[in-house]
Every structure is written in C-alpha cells, then in structure tokens.
KEKE-3310 file (N, C-alpha, C; in steps of 0.2 Angstrom, whole numbers, plus 5000, padded with zeros to 4 digits):
npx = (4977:4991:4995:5004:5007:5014:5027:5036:5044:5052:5044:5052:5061:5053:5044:5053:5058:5046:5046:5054:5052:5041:5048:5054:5043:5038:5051:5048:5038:5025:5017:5008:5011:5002:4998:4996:4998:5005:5006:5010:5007:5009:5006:4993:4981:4986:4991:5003:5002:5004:5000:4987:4985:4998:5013:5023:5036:5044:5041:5043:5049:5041:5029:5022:5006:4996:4986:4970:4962:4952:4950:4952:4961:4974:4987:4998:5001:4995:4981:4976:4978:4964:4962:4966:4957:4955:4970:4967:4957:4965:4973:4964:4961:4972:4981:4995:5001:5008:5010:5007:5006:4999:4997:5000:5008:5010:5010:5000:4991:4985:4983:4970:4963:4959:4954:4958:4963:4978:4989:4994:5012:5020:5031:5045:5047:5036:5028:5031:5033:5023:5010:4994:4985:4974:4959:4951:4932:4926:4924:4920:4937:4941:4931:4921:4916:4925:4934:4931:4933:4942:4943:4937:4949:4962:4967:4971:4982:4997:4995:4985:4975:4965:4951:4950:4959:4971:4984:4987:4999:5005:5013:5025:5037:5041:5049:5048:5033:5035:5040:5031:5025:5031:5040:5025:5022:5033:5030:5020:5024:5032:5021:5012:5022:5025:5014:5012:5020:5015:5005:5004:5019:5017:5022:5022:5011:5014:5028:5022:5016:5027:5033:5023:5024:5037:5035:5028:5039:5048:5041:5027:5010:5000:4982:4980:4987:4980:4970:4971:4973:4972:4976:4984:4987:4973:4966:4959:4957:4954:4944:4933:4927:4927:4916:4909:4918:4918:4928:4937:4943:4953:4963:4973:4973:4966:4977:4988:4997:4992:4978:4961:4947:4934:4940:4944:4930:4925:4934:4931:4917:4917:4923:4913:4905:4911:4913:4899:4895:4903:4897:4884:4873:4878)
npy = (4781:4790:4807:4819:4830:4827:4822:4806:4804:4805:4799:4798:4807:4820:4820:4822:4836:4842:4840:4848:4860:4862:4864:4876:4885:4883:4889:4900:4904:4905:4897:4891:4879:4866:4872:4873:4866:4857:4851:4839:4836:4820:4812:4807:4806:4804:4813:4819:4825:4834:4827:4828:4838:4840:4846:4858:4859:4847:4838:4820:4810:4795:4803:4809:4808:4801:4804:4802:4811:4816:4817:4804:4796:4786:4781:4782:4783:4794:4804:4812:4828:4839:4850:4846:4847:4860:4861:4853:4856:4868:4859:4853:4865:4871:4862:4863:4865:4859:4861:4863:4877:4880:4891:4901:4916:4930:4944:4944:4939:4947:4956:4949:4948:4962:4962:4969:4976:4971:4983:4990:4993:4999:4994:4985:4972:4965:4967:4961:4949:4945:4952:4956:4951:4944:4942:4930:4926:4920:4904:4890:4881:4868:4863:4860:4872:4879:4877:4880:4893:4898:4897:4908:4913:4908:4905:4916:4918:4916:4915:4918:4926:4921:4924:4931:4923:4915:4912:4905:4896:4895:4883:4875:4869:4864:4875:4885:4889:4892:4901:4913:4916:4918:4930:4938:4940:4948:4958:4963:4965:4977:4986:4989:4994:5004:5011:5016:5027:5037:5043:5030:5031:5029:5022:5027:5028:5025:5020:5008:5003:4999:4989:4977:4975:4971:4959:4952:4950:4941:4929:4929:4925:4938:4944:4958:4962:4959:4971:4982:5000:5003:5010:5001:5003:5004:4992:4986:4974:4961:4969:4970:4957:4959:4965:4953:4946:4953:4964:4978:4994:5003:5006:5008:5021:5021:5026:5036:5045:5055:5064:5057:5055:5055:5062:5076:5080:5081:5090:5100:5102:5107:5120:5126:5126:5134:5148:5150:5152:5163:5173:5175:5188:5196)
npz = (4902:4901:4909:4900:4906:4920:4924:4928:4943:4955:4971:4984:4988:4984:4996:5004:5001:5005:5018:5018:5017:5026:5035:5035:5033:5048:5053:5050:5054:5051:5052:5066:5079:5073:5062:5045:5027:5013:4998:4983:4966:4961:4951:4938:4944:4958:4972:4987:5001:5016:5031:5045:5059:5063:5066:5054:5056:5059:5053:5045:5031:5032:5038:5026:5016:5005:4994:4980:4966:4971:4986:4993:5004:5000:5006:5020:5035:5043:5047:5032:5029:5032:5023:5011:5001:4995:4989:4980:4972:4964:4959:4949:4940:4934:4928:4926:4935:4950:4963:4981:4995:5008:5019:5035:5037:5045:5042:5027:5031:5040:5031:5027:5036:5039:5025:5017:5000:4992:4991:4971:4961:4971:4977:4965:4965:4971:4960:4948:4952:4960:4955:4954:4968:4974:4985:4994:4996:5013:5020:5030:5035:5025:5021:5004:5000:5006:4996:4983:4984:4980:4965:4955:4955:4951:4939:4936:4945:4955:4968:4982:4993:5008:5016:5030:5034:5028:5016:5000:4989:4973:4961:4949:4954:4972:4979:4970:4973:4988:4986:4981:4993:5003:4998:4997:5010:5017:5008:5012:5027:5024:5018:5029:5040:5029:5029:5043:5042:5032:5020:5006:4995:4977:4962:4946:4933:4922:4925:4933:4923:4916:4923:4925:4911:4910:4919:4912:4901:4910:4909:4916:4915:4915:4918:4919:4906:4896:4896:4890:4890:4904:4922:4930:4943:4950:4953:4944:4938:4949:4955:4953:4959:4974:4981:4985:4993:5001:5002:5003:5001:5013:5023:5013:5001:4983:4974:4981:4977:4971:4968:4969:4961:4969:4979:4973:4969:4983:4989:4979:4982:4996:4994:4986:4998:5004:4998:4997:5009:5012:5004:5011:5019:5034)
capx = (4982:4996:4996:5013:5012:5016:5033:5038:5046:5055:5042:5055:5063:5048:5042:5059:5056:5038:5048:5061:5048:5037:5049:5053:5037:5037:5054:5047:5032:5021:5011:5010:5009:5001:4996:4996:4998:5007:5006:5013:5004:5014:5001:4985:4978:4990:4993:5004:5000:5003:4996:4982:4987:5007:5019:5025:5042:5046:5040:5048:5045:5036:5020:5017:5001:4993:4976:4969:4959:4944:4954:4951:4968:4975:4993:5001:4999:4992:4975:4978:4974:4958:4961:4968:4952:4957:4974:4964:4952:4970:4975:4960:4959:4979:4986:5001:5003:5011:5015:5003:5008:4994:5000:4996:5010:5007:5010:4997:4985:4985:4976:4966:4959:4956:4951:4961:4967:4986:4990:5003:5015:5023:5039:5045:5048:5030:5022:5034:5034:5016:5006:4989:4985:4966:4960:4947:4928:4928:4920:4924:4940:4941:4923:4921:4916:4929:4941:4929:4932:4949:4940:4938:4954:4966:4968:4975:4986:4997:4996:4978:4975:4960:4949:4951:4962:4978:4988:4987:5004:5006:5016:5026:5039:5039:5054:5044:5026:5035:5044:5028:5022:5038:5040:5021:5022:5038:5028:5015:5026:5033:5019:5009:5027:5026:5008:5012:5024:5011:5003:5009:5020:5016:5024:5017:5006:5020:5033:5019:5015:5035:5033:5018:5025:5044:5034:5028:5046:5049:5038:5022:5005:4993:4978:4980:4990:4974:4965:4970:4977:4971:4978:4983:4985:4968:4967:4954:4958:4950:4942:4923:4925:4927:4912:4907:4925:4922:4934:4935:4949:4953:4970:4976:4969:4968:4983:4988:5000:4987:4969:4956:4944:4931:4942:4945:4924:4924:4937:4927:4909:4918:4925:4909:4898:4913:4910:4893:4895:4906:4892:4875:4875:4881)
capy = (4785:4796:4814:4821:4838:4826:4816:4803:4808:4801:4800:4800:4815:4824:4817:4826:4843:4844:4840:4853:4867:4863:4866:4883:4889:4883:4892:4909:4907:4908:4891:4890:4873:4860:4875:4873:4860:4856:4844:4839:4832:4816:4807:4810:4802:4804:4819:4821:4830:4832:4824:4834:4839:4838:4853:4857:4860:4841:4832:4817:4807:4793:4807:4810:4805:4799:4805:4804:4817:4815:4818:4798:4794:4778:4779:4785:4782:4797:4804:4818:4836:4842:4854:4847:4849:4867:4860:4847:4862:4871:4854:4853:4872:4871:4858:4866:4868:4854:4860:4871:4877:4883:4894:4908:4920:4935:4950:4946:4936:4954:4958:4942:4950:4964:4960:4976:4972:4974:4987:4988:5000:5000:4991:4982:4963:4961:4968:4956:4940:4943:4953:4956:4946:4943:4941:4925:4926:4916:4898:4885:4877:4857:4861:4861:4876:4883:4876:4885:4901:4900:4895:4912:4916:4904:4902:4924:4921:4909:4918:4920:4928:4918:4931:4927:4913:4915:4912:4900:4900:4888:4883:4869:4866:4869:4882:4891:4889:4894:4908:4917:4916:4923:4937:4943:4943:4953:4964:4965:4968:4982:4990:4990:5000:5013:5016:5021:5035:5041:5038:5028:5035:5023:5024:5032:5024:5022:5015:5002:4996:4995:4984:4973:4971:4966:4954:4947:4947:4934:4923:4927:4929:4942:4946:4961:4962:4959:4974:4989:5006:5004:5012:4995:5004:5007:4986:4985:4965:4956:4973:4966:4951:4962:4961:4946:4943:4959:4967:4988:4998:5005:5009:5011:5023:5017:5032:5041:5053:5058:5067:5054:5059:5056:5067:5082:5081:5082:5096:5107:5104:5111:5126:5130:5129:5141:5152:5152:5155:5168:5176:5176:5193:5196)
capz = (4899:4908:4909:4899:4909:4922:4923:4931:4947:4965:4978:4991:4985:4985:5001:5008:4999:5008:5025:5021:5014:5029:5042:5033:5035:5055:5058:5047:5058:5043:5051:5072:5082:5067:5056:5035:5023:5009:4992:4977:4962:4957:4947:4935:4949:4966:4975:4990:5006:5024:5039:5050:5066:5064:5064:5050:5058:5063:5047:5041:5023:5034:5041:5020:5015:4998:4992:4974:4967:4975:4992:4996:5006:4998:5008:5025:5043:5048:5041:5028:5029:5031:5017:5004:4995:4992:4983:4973:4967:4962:4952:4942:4938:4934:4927:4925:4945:4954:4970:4981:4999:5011:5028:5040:5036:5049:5039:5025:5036:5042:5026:5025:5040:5036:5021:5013:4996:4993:4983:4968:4961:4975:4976:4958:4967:4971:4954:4945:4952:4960:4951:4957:4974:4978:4991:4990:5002:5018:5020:5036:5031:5025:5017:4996:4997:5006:4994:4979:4985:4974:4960:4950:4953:4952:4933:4935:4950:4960:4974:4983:5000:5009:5018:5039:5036:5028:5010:4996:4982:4968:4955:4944:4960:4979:4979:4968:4976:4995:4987:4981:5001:5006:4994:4999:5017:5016:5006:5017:5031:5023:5017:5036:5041:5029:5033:5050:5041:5028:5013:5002:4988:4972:4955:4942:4929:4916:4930:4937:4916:4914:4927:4921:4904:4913:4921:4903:4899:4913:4907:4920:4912:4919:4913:4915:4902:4890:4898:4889:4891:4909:4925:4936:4951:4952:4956:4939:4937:4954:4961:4952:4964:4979:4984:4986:4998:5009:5002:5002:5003:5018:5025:5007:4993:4977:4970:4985:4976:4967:4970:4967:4957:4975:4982:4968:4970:4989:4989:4973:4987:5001:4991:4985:5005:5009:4996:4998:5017:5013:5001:5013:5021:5040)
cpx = (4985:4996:5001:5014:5014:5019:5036:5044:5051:5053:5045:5057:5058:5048:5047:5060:5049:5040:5052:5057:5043:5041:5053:5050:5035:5042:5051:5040:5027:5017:5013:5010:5007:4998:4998:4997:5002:5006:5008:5008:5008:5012:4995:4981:4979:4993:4996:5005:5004:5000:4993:4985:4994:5009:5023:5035:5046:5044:5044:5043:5040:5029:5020:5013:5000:4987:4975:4965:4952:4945:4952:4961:4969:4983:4995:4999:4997:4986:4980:4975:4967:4957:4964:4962:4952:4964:4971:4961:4955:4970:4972:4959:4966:4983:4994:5005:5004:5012:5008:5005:5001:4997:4996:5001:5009:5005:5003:4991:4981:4978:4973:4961:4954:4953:4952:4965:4974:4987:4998:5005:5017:5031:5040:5045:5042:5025:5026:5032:5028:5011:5001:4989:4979:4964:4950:4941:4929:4923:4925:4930:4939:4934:4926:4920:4920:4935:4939:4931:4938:4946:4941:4943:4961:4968:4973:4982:4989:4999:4990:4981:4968:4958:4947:4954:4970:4979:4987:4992:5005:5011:5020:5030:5040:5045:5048:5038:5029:5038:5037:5024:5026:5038:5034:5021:5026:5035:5023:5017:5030:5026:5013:5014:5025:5019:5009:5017:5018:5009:5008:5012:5019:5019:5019:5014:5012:5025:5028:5016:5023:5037:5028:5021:5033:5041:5031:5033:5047:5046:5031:5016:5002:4988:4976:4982:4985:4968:4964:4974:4974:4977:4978:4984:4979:4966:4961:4954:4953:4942:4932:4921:4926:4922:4908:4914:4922:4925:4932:4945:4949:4956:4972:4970:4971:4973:4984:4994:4997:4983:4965:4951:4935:4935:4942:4935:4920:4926:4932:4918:4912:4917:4918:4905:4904:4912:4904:4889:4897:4900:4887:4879:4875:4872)
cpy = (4790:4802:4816:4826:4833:4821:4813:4804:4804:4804:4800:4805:4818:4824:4823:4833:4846:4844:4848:4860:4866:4867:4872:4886:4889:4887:4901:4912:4908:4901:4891:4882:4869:4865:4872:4867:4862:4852:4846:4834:4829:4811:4809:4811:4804:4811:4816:4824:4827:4831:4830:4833:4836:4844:4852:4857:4854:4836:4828:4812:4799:4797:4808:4805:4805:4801:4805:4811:4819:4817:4811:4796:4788:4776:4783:4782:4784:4800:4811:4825:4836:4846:4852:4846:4854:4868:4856:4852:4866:4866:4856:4861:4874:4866:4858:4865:4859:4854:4865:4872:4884:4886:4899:4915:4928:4942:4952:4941:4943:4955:4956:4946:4956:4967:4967:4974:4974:4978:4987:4994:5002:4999:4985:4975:4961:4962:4962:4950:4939:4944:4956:4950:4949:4943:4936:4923:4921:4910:4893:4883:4870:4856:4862:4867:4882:4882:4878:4891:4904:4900:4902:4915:4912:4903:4909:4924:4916:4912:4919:4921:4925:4922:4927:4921:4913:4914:4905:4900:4894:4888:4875:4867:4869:4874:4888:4894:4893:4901:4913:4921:4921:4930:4941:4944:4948:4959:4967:4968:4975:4988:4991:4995:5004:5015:5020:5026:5040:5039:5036:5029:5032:5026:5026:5028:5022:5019:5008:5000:4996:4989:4976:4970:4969:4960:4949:4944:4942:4928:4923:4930:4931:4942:4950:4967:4964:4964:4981:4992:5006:5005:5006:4998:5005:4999:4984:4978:4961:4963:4972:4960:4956:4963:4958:4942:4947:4963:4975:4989:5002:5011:5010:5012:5019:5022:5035:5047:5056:5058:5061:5057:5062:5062:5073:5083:5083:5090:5101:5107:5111:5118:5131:5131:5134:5145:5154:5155:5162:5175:5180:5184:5192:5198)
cpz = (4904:4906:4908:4904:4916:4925:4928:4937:4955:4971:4984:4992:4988:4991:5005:5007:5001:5013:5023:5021:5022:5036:5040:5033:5044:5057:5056:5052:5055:5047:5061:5075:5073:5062:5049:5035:5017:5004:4988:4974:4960:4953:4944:4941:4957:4967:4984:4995:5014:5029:5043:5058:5067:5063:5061:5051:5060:5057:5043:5035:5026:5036:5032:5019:5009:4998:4986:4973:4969:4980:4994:4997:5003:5000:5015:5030:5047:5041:5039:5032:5027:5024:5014:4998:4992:4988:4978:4967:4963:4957:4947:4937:4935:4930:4925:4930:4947:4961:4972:4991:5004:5019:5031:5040:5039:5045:5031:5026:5039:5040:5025:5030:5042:5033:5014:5006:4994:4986:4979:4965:4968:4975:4969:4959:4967:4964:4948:4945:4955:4956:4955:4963:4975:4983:4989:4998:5005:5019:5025:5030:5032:5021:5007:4995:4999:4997:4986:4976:4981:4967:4953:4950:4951:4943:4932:4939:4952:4966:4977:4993:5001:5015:5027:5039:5035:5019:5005:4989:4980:4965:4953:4951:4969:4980:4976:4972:4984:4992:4987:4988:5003:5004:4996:5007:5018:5014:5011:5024:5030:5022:5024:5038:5036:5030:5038:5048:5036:5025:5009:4994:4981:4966:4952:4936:4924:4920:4930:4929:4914:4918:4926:4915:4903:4916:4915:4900:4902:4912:4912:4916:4918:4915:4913:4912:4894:4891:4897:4891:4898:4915:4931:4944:4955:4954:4951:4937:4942:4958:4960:4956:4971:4985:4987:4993:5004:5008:4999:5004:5010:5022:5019:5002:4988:4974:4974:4983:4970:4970:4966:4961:4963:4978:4979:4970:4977:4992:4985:4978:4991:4999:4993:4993:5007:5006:4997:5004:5018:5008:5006:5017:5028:5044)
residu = (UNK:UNK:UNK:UNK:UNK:UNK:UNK:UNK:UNK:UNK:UNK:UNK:UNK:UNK:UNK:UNK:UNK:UNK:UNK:UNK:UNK:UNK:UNK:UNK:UNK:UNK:UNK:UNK:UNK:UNK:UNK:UNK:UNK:UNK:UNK:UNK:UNK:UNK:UNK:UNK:UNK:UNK:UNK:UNK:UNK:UNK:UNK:UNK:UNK:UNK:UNK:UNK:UNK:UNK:UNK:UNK:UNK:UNK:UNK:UNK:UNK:UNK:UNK:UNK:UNK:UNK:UNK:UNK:UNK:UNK:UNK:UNK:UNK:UNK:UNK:UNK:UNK:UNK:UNK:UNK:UNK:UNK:UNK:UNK:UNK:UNK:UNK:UNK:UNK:UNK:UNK:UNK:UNK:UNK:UNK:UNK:UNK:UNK:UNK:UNK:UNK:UNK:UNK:UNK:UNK:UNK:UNK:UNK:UNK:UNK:UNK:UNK:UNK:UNK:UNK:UNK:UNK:UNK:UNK:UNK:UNK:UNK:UNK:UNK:UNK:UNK:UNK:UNK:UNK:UNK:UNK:UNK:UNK:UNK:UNK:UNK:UNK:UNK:UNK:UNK:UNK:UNK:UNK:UNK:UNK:UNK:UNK:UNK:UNK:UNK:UNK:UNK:UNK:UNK:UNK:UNK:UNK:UNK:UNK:UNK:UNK:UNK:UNK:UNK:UNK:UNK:UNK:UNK:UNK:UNK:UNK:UNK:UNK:UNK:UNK:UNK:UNK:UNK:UNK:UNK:UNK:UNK:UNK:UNK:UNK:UNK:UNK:UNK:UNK:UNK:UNK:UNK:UNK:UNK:UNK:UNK:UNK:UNK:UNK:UNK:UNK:UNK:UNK:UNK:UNK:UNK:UNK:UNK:UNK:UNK:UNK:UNK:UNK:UNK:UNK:UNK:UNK:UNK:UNK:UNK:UNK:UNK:UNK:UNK:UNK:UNK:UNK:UNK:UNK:UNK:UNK:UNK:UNK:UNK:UNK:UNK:UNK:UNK:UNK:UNK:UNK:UNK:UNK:UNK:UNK:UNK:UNK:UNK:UNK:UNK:UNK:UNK:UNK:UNK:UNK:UNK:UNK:UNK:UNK:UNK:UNK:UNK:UNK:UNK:UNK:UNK:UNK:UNK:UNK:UNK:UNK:UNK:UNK:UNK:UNK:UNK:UNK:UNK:UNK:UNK:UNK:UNK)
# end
C-alpha cells in the first residue's frame, strides 16, 4: 500500500534540486572539500541521498544514490553517504519531512562546539521561523546511535544543532530544509558579533511571546506553545535534555537585561559580608 503523505514525484527533477542545494551549501561554505549530505524521501520505501566522498559543490543527477529505509543502497554508482542513517531516523520520526540537509555551517558549528545553546528573544526572524534550536549529544557519525541523538527532538524542531559536528534542518521541500541552515548560521553569526560588544539586549518577555504566537500564526508548531504562562527566554523547552548533550550556558546568560534571580542572590551575599565587615570593630 502507498503512502498518500507522499506523492508521486520527478526523480530527475529532484535529482537536480539536491545538485543545485548541494552546491549552495559548498559556495556558502557551510560543507568543506566532500563535507554533508543531502536526501529526499520519494517513496514509502526509496530515499534519495548523496554519494560519500563527493563535494557537494560539483554534484551532478548521475552521483545520486538510492537507499531504502533500512539505508541498504539499491541505485547509484557511487556508494551512498555514510550518514544517511540520521536522515532515515528523521523519516521515520516525521512523516511529514521529505527533505533533510545535513552541513557544517561555521557560525553555528561554533555552538555545536561549544555546545552553548542559542538563545532566543533576540532578533524576530529566528524565533519565527526557528523557534528553539537544540543542540543534540555527540556519537561517531554513520553509527545508529549517532543518528538517535535526534530522536527526542526532532518531532519539536526542524532545525537541530549536533554537538562537535554541525547542523541538521528538515522539512516538506529542499528550499525550505536549506533555508532553516541559512537563517541559523546567520543568526549565529550575528549573535558571536554582538557578544564581543556586550551583553546581549533581549526582548522582553511579552515581545518574545508575541513572537511565539506570530510564529503559530505562520503555521509553525512549537511546543512551546503548550507550556504555559512561561518565560521562553529562559530556554524551558530543550533545557531538561541539556545534560545529557553537554550543554550549559556559557557566553550567554539566560536574560541579560535583567538581574537573574542567581545573580539578585550573589549581589544581596556580597552586601551583606560588607556590611558586616563594615560592623566588626577596628
């Protein structure tokens, strides 16, 4: 029996939209020499991917590969990607997702490295059309359990950061799936600059949920949307898997134009040992 969510399609086409998306990510520099991969799901069954040790910058619709979903090759003439066990793991987890683009995009490779979660309520483009972006622990790649380590997130986000490795962004077609990469490294490139000028100024708790529930309007579900009168700056969605990835804040507080409530606590110590310094007799 065939799968309605997905319709019959023009594997040459496609074929041609994985060359043109792949040599978009070699000239953005987002994948060096034969870095990343690409696929498209075109069958309950058939997934298409790119060849291992090819540059994505040069790829013609003869280097696509066939694999089912097992990852067993059944077309091409060069072996497939290693990793496309970590887009298979997307399929099954997704049925929705057809497309999935794996790279190395420097700026939020940055944070994969380390392993700093990006924060939101910053600029409106990425709480939009990202949302939250994870950051998912580290396992050799090409093994199963690298291609796991998506797993608890992947049903919240199509955008995942992979922790010392690089990016993984989903969706229905590859336009979309390469833009979610783009849009985040961008961000990511931004917000390392204004570090080096100061802390970072963030919206204000009512700006960054006007922002969440415009991103509902668009049609993107988050989840969390289903979490309450909660303060999403505070990163209260992925921040229980944290972790288990590595991941801490670091370079970014979690509300920098506001007093923590760590820090209100730090301050009211201090106070008191100078008071009480200022007390003891001479």
């Amino acid at each position: 029996m065939s799968n309605s969510n997905i319709p019959q399609i023009d594997v040459q086409q496609i074929k041609e939209q994985i060359c043109s998306v792949g040599a978009q990510i070699y000239d953005k520099r987002f994948a060096a020499a034969n870095e990343g991969n690409i696929s498209f799901r075109t069958g309950e069954n058939e997934v298409l991917c790119t060849p291992s040790l090819h540059s994505k910058g040069d790829l013609t619709p003869d280097d696509i590969c066939t694999v089912d979903m097992t990852g067993k090759q059944t077309a091409g003439k060069l072996k497939r990607t290693s990793e496309v066990l970590l887009h298979l793991e997307i399929y099954r987890n997704r049925p929705d997702v057809k497309c999935v683009v794996h790279c190395h995009p420097p700026h939020a490779t940055a944070f994969a490295v380390a392993r700093e979660p990006v924060p939101v309520a910053v600029l409106p483009e990425p709480d939009i059309f990202l949302g939250e972006v994870p950051i998912a622990p580290y396992f050799r790649p090409g093994t199963q359990a690298f291609a796991e380590s998506v797993t608890p997130f992947v049903k919240n986000t199509n955008t995942i950061i992979l922790a010392n490795h690089g990016t993984v962004s989903y969706d229905e077609n590859l336009e979309r799936a390469f833009w979610w990469t783009d849009i985040l490294d961008a961000y990511c490139k931004i917000l390392i600059l204004a570090r080096q000028l100061g802390p970072l100024q963030l919206l204000s708790r009512e700006q960054s949920k006007e922002l969440l529930d415009l991103r509902g309007e668009w049609g993107f579900s988050d989840h969390r949307a289903d979490m309450g009168n909660v303060d999403i700056r505070e990163f209260p969605g992925f921040s229980s898997l944290w972790e288990s990835a590595g991941v801490a804040q670091r370079a970014f507080g979690p509300v920098e134009n506001e007093l923590s409530d760590a820090t209100v606590d730090r301050i009211a110590q201090r106070v008191v040992e100078l008071l009480e310094r200022k007390a003891e007799p001479d």
